[in-house]
Kinemage of the C-alpha trace (Angstrom):
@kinemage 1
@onewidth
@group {chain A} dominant
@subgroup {mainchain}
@vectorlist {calphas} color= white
{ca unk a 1} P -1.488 -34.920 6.344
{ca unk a 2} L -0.656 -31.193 5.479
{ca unk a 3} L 2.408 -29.871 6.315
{ca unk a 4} L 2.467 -26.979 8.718
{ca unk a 5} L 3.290 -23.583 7.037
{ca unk a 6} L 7.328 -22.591 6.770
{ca unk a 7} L 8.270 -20.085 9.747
{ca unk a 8} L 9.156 -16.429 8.700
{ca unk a 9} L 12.655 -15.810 10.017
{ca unk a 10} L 14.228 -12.569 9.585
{ca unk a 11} L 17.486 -11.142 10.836
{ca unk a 12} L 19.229 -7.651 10.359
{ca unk a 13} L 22.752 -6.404 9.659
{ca unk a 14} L 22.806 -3.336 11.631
{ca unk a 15} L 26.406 -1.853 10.684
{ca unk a 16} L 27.938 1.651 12.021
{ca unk a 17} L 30.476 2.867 9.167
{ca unk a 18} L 32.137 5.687 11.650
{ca unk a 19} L 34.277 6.162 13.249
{ca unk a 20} L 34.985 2.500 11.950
{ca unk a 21} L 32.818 -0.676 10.902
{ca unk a 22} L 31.056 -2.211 13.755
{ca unk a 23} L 28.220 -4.876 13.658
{ca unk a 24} L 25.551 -4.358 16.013
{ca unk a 25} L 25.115 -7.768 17.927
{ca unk a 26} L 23.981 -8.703 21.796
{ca unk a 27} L 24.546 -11.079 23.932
{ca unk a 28} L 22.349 -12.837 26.379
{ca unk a 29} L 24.111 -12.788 29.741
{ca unk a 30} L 21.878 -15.527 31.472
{ca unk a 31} L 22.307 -18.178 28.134
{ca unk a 32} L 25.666 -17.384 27.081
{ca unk a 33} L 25.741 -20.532 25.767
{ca unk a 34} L 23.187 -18.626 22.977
{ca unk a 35} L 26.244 -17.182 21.534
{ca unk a 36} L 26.759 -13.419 19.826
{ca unk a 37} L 23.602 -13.213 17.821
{ca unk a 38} L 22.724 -10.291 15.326
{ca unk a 39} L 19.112 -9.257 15.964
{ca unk a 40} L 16.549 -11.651 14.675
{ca unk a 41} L 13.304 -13.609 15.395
{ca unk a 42} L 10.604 -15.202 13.758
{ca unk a 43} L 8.152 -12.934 12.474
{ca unk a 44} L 4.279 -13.661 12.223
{ca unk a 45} L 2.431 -11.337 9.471
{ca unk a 46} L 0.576 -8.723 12.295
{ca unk a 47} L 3.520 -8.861 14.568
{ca unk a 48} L 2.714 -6.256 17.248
{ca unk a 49} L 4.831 -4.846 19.626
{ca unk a 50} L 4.595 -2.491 22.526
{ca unk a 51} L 7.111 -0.852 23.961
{ca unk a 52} L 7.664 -1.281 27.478
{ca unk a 53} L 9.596 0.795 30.307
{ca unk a 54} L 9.285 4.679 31.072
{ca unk a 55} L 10.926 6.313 28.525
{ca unk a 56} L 8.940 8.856 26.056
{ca unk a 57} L 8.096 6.047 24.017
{ca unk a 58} L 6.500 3.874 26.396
{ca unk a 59} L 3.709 2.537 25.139
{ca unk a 60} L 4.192 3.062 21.819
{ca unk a 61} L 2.281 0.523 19.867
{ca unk a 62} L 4.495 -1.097 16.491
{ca unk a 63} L 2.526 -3.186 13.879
{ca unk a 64} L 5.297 -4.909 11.654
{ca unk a 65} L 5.000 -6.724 8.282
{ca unk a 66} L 6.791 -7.006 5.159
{ca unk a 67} L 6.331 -4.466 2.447
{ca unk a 68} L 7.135 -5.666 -0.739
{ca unk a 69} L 9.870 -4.611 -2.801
{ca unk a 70} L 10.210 -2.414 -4.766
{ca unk a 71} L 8.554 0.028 -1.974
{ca unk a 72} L 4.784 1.266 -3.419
{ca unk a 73} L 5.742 4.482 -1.691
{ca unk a 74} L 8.691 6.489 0.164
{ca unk a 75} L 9.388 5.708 3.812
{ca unk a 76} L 9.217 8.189 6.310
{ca unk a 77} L 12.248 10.381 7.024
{ca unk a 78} L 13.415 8.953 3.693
{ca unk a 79} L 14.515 5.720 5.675
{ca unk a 80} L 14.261 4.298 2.075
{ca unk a 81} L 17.054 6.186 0.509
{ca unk a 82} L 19.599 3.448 0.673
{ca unk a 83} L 17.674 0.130 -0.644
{ca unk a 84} L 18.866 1.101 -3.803
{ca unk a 85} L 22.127 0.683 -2.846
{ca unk a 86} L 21.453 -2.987 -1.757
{ca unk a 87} L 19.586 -3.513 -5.470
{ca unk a 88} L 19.038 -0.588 -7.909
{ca unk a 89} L 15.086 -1.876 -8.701
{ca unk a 90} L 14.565 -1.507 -4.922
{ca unk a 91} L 14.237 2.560 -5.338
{ca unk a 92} L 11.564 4.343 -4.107
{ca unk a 93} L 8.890 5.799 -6.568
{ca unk a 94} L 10.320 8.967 -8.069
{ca unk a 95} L 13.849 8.084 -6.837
{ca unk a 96} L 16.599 8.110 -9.627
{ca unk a 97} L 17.927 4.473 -9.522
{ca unk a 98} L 21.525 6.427 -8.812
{ca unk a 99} L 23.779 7.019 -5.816
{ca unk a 100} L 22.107 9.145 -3.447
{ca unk a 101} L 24.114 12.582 -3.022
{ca unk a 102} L 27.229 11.775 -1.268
{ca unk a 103} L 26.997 8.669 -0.824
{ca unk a 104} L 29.876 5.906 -0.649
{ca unk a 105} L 29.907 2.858 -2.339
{ca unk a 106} L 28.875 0.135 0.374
{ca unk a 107} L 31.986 -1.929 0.092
């Protein structure tokens, strides 16, 4: 018997620096026996999601996957500028594998 493929978990460390450190987490008022989670799921390679409700991005379609790191290109809005903070072989193509201007040391 084959065993069944390993789930893809993934979770996220959403933290505001200013006007202090705060971790984004939520709570699920009908299971609080859930607990304070940070955001995070199991993630199937396609994973599709639509965004719901009537605000100007309802309906918005989202295709997510995992891009491989280091990044074969720049994200948009430079949304990449910081992964070489997390590891310095994580920069973008063309990035220097400094500090980006200004920026603080994570810790």
């Amino acid at each position: 018997m084959t065993a069944p493929p390993p789930r893809v978990r993934v979770a996220a460390y959403v933290i505001r620096r200013h006007p202090s450190p705060a971790l984004l987490v939520f709570d699920q008022p009908a299971f609080p026996e859930a607990g304070t989670q940070v955001p995070a799921g199991g993630v199937a390679p396609g994973w599709e999601h639509r965004v719901r409700g009537d605000g100007g991005d309802a309906g918005m379609r989202f295709v997510c996957r995992f891009a491989p790191l280091p990044l074969a290109y720049p994200l948009a809005d430079a949304q990449h500028a910081h992964l070489r903070r997390v590891d310095p072989r994580w920069a973008a193509p063309g990035e220097a594998a400094g500090r980006p201007d200004g920026a603080r040391p994570l810790s």
